[in-house]
The first five atom37 places (N, CA, C, CB, O) and aatype in JSON, in Angstrom:
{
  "aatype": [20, 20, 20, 20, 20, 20, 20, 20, 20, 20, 20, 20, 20, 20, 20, 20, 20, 20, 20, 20, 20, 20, 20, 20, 20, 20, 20, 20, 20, 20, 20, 20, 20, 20, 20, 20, 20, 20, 20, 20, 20, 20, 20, 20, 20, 20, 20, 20, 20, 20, 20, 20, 20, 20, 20, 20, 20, 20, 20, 20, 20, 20, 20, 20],
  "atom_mask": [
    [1, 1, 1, 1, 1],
    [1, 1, 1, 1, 1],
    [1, 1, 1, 1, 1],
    [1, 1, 1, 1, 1],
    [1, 1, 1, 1, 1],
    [1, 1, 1, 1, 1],
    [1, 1, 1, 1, 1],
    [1, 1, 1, 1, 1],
    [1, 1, 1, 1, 1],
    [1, 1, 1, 1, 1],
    [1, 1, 1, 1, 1],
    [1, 1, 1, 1, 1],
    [1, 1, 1, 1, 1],
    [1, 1, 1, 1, 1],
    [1, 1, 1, 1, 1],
    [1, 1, 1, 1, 1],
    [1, 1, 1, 1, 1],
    [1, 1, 1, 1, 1],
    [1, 1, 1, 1, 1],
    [1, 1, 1, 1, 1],
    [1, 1, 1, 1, 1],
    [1, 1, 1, 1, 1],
    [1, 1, 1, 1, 1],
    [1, 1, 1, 1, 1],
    [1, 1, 1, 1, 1],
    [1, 1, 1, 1, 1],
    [1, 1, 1, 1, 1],
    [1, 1, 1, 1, 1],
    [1, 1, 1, 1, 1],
    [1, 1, 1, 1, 1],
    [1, 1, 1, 1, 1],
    [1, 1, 1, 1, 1],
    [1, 1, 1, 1, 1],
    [1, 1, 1, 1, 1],
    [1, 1, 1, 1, 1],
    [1, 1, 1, 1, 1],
    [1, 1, 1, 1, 1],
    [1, 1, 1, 1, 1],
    [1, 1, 1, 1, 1],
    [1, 1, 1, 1, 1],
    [1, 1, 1, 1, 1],
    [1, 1, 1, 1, 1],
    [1, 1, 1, 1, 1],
    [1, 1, 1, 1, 1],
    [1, 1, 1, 1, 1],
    [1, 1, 1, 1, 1],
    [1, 1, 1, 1, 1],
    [1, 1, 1, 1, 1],
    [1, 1, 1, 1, 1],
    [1, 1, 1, 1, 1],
    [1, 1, 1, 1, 1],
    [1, 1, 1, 1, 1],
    [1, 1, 1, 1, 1],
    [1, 1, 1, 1, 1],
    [1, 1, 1, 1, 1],
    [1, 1, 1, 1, 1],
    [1, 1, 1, 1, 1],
    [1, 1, 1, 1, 1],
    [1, 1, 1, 1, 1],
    [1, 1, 1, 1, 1],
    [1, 1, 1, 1, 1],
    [1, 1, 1, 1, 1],
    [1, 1, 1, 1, 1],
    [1, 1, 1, 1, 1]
  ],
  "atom_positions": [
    [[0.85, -1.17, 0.0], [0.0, 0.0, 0.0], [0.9, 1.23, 0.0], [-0.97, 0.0, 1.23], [1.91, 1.11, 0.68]],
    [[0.74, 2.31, -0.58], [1.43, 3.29, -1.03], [1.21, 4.35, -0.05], [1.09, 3.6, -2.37], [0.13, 4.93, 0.12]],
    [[2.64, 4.64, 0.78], [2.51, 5.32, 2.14], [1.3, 6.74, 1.62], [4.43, 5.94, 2.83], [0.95, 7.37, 0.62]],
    [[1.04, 6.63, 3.07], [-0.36, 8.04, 3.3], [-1.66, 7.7, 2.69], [0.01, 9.69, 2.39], [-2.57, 8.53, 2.85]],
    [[-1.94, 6.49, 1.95], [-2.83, 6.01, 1.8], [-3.43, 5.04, 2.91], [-2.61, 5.62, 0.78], [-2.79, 4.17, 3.5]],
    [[-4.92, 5.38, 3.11], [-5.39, 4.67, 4.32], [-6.39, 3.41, 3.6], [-6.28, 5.85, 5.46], [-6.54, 3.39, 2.37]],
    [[-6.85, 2.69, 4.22], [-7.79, 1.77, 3.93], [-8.91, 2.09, 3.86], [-7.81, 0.93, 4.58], [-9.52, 1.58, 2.91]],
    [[-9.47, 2.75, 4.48], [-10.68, 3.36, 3.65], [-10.99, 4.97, 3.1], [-11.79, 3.07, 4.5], [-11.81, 5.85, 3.39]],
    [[-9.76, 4.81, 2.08], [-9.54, 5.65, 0.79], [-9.8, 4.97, -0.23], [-8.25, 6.16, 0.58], [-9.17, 3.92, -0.38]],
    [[-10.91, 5.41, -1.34], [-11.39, 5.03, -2.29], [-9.95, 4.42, -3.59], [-12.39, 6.3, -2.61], [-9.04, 5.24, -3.66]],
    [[-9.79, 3.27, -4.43], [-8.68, 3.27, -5.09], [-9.08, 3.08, -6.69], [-7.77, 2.18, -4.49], [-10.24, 3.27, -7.04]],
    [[-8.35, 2.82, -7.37], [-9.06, 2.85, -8.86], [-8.43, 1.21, -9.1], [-8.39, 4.4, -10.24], [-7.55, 0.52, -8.57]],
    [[-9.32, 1.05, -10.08], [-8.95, -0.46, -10.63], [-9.08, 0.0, -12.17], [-10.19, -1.94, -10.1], [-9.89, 0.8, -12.63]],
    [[-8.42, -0.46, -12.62], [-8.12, -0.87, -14.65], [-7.94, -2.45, -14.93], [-6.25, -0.08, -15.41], [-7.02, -3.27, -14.89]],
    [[-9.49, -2.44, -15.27], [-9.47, -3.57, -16.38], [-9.13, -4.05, -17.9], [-10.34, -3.75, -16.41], [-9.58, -3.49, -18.89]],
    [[-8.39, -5.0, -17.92], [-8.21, -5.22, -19.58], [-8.53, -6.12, -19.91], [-7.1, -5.19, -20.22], [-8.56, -7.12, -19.2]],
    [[-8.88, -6.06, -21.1], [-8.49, -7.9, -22.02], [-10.43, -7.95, -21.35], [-6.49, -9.79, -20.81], [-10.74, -9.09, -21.0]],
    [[-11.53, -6.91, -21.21], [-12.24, -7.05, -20.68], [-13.15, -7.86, -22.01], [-12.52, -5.86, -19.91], [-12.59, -7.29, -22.95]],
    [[-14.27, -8.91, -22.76], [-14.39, -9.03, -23.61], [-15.71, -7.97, -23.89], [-14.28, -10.31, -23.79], [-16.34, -7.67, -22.88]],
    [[-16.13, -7.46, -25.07], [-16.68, -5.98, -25.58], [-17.92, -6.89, -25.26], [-16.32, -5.11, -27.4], [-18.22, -6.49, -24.14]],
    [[-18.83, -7.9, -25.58], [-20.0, -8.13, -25.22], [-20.15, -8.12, -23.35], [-20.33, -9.51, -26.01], [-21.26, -8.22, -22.82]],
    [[-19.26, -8.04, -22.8], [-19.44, -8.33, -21.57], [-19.68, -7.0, -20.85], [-18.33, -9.12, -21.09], [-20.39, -6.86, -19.86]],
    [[-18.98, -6.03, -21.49], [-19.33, -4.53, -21.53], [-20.5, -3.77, -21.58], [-18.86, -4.1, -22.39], [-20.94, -2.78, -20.99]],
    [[-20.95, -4.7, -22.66], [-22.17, -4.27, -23.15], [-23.05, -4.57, -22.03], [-22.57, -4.92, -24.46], [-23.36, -3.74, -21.18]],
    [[-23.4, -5.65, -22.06], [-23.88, -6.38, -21.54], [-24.52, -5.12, -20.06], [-22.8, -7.71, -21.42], [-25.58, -4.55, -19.79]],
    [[-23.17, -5.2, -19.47], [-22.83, -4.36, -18.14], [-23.72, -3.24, -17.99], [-21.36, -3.77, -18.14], [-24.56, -3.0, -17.12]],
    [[-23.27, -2.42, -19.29], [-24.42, -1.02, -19.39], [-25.54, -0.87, -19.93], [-24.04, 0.0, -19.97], [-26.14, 0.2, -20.02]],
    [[-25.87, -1.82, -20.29], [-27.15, -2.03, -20.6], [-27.76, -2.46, -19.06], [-27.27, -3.17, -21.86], [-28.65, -1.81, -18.51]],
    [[-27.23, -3.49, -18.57], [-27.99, -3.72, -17.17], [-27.73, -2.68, -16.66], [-27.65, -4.84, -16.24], [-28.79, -2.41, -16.09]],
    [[-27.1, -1.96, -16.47], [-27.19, -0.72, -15.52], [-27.91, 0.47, -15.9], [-25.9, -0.25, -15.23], [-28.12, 1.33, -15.04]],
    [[-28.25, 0.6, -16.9], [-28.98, 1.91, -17.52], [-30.4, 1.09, -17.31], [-28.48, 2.5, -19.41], [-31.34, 1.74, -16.87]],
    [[-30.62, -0.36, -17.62], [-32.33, -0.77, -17.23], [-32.59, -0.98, -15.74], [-32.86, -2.32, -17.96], [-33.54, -1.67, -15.38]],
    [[-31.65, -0.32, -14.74], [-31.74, -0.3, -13.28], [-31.48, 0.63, -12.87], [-31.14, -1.03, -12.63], [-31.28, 0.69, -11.65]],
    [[-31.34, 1.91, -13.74], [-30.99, 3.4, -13.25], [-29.95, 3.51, -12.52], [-31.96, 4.03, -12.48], [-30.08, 4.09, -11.44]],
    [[-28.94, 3.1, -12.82], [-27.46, 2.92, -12.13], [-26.59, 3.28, -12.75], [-27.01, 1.74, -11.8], [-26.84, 3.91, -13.78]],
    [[-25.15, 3.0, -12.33], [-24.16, 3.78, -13.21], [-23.32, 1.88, -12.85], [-23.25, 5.88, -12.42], [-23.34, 1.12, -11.89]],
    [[-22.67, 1.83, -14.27], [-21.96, 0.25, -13.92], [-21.32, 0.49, -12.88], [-20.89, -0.48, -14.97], [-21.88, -0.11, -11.96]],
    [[-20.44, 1.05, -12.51], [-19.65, 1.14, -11.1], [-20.58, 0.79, -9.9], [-19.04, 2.69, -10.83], [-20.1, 0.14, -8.97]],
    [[-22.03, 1.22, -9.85], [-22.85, 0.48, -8.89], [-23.19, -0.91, -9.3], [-24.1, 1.2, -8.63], [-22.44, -1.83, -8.96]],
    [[-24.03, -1.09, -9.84], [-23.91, -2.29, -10.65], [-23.21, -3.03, -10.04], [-23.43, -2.2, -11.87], [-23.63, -3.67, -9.07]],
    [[-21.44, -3.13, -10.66], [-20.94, -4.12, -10.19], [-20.6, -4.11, -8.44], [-19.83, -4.27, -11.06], [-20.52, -5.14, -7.78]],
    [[-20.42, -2.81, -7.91], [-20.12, -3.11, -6.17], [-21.48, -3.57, -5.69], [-19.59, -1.58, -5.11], [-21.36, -4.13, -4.59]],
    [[-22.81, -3.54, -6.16], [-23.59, -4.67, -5.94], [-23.17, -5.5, -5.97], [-24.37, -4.91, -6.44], [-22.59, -5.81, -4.93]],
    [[-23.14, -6.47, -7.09], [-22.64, -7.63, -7.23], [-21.65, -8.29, -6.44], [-22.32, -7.63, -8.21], [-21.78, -9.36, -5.84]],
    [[-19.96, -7.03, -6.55], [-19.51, -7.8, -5.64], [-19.56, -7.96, -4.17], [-18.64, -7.74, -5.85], [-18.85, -8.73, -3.51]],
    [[-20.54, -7.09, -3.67], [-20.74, -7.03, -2.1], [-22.13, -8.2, -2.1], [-21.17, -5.11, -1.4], [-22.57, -8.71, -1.07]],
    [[-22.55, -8.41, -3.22], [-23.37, -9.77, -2.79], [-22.52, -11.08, -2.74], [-24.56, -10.07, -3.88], [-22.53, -12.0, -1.92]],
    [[-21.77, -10.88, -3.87], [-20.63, -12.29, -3.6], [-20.4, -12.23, -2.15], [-18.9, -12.2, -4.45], [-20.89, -12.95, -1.28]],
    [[-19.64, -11.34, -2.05], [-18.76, -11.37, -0.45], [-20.11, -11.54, 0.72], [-17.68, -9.42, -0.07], [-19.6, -12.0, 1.73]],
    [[-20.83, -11.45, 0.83], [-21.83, -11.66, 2.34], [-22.12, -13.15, 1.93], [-23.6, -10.49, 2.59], [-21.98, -13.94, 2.86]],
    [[-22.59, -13.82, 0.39], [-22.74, -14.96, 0.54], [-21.41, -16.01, 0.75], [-23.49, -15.17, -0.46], [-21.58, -17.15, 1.18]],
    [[-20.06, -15.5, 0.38], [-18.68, -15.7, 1.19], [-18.68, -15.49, 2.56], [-17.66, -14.83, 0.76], [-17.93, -16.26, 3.16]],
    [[-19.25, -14.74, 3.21], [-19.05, -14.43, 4.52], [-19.94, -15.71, 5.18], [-19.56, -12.81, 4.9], [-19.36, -16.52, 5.91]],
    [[-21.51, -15.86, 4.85], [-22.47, -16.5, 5.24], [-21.77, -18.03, 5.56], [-23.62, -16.37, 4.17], [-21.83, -18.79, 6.52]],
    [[-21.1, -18.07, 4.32], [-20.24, -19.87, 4.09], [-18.95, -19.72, 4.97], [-19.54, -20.36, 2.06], [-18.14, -20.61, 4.71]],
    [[-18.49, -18.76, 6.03], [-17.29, -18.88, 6.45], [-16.08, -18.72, 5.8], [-17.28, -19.79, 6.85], [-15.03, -18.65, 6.44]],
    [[-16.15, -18.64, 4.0], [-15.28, -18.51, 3.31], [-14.38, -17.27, 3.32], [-15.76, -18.75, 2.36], [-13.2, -17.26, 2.97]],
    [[-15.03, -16.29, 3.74], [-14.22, -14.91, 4.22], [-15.07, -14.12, 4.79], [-13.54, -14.04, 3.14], [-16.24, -13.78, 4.65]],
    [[-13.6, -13.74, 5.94], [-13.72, -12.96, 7.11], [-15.03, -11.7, 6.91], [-12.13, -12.29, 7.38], [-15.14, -11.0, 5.9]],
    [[-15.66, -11.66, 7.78], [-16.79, -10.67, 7.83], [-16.16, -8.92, 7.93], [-17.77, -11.15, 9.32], [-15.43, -8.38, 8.76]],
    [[-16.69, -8.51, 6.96], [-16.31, -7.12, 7.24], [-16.8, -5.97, 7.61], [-15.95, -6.8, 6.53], [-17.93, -6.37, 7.87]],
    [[-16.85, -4.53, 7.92], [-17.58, -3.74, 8.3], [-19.27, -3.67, 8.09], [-16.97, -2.87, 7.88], [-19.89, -3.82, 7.04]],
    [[-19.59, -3.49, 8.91], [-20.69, -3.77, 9.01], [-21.57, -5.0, 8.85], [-20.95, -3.11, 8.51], [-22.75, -4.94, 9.2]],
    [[-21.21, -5.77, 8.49], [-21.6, -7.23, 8.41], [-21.86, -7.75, 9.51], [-20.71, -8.05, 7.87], [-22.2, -8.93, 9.58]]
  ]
}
């Protein structure tokens, strides 16, 4: 972690090699749910992770 950066400081991620239908795909579900993909997917992955948490598979985190 890159000194003066804290843990809950927002960070950026860059995806590649992402495939273009999967893209699509993405904003289209998110524009027929009034969302922006960036919600979209931290839905998704905060549903993975609680049903990870539920199975013991990983540690429970804030607020959980």
């Amino acid at each position: 972690m890159p000194r003066g950066k804290g843990r809950d400081e927002a960070g950026v991620w860059n995806f590649r090699n992402v495939p273009r239908d999967v893209i699509v795909k993405a904003k289209i579900e998110a524009a027929v749910q009034g969302k922006s993909v960036k919600a979209l997917l931290m839905e998704l992955v905060e549903a993975q992770w609680q049903e990870l948490e539920k199975k013991g598979l990983l540690p429970k985190g804030k607020g959980s």
